[in-house]
Structure formats: C-alpha cells, structure tokens
C-alpha positions in Angstrom: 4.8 -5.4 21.2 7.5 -7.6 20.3 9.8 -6.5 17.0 8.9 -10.4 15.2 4.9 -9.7 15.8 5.3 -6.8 14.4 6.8 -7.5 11.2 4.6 -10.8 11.2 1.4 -8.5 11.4 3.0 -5.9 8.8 3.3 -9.0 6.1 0.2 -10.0 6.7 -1.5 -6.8 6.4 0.4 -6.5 2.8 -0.8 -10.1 2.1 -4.4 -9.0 2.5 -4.2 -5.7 1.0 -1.5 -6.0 -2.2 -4.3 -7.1 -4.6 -6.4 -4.1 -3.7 -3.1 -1.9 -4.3 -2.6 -3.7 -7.4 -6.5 -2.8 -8.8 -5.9 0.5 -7.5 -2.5 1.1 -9.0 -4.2 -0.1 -12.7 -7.4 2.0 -12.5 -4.9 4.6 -12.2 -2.9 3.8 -15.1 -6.5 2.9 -17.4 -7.4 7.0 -16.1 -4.4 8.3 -18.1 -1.9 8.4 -15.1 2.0 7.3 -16.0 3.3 4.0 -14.7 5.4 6.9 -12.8 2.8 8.3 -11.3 0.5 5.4 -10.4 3.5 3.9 -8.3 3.7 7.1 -6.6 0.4 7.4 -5.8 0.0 3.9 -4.5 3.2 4.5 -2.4 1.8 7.2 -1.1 -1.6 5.7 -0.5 0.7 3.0 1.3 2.9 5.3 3.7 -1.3 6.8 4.9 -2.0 3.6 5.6 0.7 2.7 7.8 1.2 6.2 9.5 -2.2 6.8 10.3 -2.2 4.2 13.3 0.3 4.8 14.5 -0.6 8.2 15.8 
C-alpha cells in the first residue's frame, strides 16, 4: 500500500471514530475517572484499535 493511502485511510478512520472516543472519554470522566485517567484509557483504547490489524 502506498505511504499517502495510508495516512489518507488513518484520517479518515479518526474522522469517523473521534466522536465515539470523545463519548467514551466523558462516560469515563461522569464514572469518577480523572481527566488523567480518561485520556489514558482512550489512548490506550486507541493504540488496540490500530495494532490489532495489523497483526
């Protein structure tokens, strides 16, 4: 795969799924998690999602 289709298909996929990170990364916060640790676990979440295919 070429190096610009893949960046073009990594922004899109972050296009699609940043508002569901977002909702995630507030339910956390409304459950009594720090602003620390809610970015932590949506980073996390993140590095999952992007790892896992490429296996």
């Amino acid at each position: 795969m070429h190096i610009i289709q893949a960046i073009e298909q990594m922004q899109a996929m972050l296009r699609d799924v940043s508002p569901l990170l977002w909702e995630y990364k507030q339910n956390l916060k409304k459950q009594g998690f720090t602003e620390q640790q809610s970015y932590d676990l949506v980073r996390d979440y993140q590095k999952i999602m992007f790892t896992q295919n490429n296996k």
